[in-house]
One Martini backbone bead per residue (centre of mass of N, CA, C, O) as a GRO file, in nm:
protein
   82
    1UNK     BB    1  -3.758 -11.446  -4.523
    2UNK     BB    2  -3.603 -11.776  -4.470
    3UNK     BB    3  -3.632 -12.066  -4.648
    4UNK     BB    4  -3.481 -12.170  -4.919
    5UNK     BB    5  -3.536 -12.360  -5.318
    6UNK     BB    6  -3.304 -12.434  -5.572
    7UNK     BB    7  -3.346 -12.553  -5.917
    8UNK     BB    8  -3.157 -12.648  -6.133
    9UNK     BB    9  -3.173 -12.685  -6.510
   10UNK     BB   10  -3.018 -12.722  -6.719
   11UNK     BB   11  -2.735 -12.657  -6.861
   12UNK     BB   12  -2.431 -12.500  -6.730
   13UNK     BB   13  -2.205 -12.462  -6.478
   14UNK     BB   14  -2.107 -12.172  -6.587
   15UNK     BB   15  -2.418 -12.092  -6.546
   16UNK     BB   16  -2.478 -12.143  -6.278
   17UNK     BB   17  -2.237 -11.990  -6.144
   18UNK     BB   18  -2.387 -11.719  -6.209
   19UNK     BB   19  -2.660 -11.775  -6.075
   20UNK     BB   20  -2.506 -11.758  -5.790
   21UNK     BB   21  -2.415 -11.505  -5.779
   22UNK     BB   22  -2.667 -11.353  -5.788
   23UNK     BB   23  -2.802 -11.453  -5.596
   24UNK     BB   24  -2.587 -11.374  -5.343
   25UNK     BB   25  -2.572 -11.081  -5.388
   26UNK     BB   26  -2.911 -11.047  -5.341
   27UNK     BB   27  -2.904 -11.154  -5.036
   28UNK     BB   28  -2.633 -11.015  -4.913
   29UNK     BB   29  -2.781 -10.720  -4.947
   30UNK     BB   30  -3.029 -10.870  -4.750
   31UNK     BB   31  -2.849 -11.066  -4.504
   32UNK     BB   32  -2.763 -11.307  -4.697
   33UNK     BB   33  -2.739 -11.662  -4.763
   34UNK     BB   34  -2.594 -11.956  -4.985
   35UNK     BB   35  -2.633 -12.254  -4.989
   36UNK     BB   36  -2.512 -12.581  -5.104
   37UNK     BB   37  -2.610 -12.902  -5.117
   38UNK     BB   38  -2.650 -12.988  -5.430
   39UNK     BB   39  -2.392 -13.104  -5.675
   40UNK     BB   40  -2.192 -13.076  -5.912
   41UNK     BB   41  -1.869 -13.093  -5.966
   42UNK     BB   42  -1.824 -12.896  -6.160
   43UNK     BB   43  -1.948 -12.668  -5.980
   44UNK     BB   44  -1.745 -12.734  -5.749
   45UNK     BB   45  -1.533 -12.633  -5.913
   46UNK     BB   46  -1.627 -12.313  -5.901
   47UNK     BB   47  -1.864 -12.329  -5.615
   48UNK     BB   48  -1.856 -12.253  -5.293
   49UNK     BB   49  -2.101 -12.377  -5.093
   50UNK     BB   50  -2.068 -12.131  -4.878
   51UNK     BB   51  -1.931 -11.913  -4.945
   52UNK     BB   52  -1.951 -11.664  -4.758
   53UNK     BB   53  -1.946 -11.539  -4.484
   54UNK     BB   54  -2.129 -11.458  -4.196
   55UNK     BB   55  -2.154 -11.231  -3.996
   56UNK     BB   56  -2.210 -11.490  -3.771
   57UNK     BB   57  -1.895 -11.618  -3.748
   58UNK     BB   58  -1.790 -11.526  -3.500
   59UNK     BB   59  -1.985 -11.642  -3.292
   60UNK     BB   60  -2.003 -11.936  -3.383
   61UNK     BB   61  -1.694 -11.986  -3.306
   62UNK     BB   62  -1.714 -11.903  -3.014
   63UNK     BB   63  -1.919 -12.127  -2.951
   64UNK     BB   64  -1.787 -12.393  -3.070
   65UNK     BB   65  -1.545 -12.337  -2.849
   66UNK     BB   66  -1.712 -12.378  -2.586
   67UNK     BB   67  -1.840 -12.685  -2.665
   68UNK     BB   68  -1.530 -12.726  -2.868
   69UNK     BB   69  -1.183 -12.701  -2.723
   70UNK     BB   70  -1.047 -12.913  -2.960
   71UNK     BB   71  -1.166 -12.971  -3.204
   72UNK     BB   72  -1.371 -13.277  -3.241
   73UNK     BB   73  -1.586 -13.154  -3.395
   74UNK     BB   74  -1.627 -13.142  -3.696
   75UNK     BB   75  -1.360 -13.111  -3.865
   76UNK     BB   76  -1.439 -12.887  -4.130
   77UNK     BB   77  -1.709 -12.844  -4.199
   78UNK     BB   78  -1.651 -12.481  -4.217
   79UNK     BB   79  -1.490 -12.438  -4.462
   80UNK     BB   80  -1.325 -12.180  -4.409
   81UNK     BB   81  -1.436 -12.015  -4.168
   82UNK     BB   82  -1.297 -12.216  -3.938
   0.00000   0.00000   0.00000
């Protein structure tokens, strides 16, 4: 495990798109998550930055709750998640 940074050149979005479904896939069934920090907006039309919740949302979320009861801090960060 570990943390990994992949960069994709040339080709088109919809090929981008597919190349993270299985890197996502091949992650997710090793207990991992891939998220996307920089992607072009094209991209963004297709797949969601954040991917599927982690196992760990809902502790996540427990946490935020307990340190931001109001739910003023990044509101909207982790969405869809939270």
């Amino acid at each position: 495990m570990g943390l990994h940074t992949v960069r994709l050149h040339g080709g088109t979005a919809p090929a981008h798109a597919q190349v993270l479904a299985a890197l996502r896939e091949h992650a997710r069934s090793r207990g991992a998550s891939v998220l996307l920090r920089s992607r072009s907006p094209e991209l963004d039309d297709l797949v969601d930055a954040l991917g599927p919740p982690p196992s760990t949302a809902a502790l996540l979320r427990s946490i935020k709750a307990q340190f931001d009861p109001a739910g003023r801090l990044a509101p909207g960060r982790f969405q869809p998640w939270f």
